[in-house]
N, C-alpha and C positions, 0 to 999 in steps of 0.2 A: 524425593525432592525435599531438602531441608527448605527452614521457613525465608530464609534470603531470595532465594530462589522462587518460592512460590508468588512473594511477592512482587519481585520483578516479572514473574509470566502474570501476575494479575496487572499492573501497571503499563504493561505493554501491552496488552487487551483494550485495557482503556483506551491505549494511546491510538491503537489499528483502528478503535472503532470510530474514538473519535476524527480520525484521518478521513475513512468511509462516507462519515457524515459530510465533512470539507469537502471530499471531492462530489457526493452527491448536491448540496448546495453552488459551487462555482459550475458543475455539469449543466444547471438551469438555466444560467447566464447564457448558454451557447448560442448563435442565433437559429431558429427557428426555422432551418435549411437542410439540405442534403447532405452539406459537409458538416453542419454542426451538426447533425441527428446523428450522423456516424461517429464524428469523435467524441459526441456525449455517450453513445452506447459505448465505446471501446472501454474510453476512461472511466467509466462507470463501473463496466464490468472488473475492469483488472483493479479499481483502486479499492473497490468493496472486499475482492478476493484474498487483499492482502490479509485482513483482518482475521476471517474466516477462515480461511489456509493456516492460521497461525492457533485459533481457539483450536481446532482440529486436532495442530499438534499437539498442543499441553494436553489434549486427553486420548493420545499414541496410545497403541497396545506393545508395542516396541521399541527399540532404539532406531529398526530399519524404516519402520511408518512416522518416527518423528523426523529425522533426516528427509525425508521425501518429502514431508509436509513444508518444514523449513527452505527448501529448495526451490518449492514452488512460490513461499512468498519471496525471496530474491528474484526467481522471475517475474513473476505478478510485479512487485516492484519498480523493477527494470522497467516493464515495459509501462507503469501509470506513467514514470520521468519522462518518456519519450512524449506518450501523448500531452502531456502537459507541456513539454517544449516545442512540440508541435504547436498548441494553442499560444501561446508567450509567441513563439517567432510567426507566427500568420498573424498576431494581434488579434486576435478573436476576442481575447480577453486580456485587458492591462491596469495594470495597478498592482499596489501592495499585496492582495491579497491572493493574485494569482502565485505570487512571487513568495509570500509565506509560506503556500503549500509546494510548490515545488521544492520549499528547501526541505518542510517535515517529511516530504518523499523520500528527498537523497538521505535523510537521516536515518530514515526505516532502513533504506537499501543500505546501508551501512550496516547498521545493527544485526538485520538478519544474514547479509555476507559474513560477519563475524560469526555469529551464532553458529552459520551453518561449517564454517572454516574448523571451530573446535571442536565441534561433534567429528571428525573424521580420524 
């Protein structure tokens, strides 16, 4: 991995974790019920996954275990957008900042579909 490179996997690290942290923070907001306890577990789980799915990859022993790593954060991905369009369209949570994280979602889910598109 030349130094371009390395840097862009360390700035995207940054970028995952600090995502993880977003969605660990707006997950608090949820109300304090049965349907928020469940979409805070879901989006919790899949939007922390992203991150972590991703450090994983940058330290692959392969080209096959970093493809599968990257694959999983497009789905991981995928599926935080949903829950979070879930919460935006139930109104669970409104405002700007629900609304800034769903876009850093679709941006990740971008990035890592690219990623994963030229690895193949």
């Amino acid at each position: 991995m030349d130094k371009s490179n390395r840097e862009f996997a360390r700035k995207l690290e940054k970028r995952t974790k600090d995502f993880a942290l977003m969605i660990i923070n707006i997950a608090s907001q949820l109300p304090n019920n049965a349907v928020g306890n469940i979409i805070r577990y879901q989006v919790i789980k899949s939007g922390t996954s992203i991150g972590a799915n991703y450090r994983e990859a940058n330290r692959s022993v392969s080209l096959a275990d970093f493809k599968n790593k990257i694959g999983i954060c497009v789905k991981e991905a995928s599926e935080t957008q949903y829950w979070l369009e879930i919460i935006m369209e139930t109104k669970l949570i409104v405002g700007d900042e629900i609304q800034h994280i769903h876009k850093e979602c679709s941006e990740l889910l971008a990035l890592f579909t690219s990623i994963a598109r030229k690895r193949k």
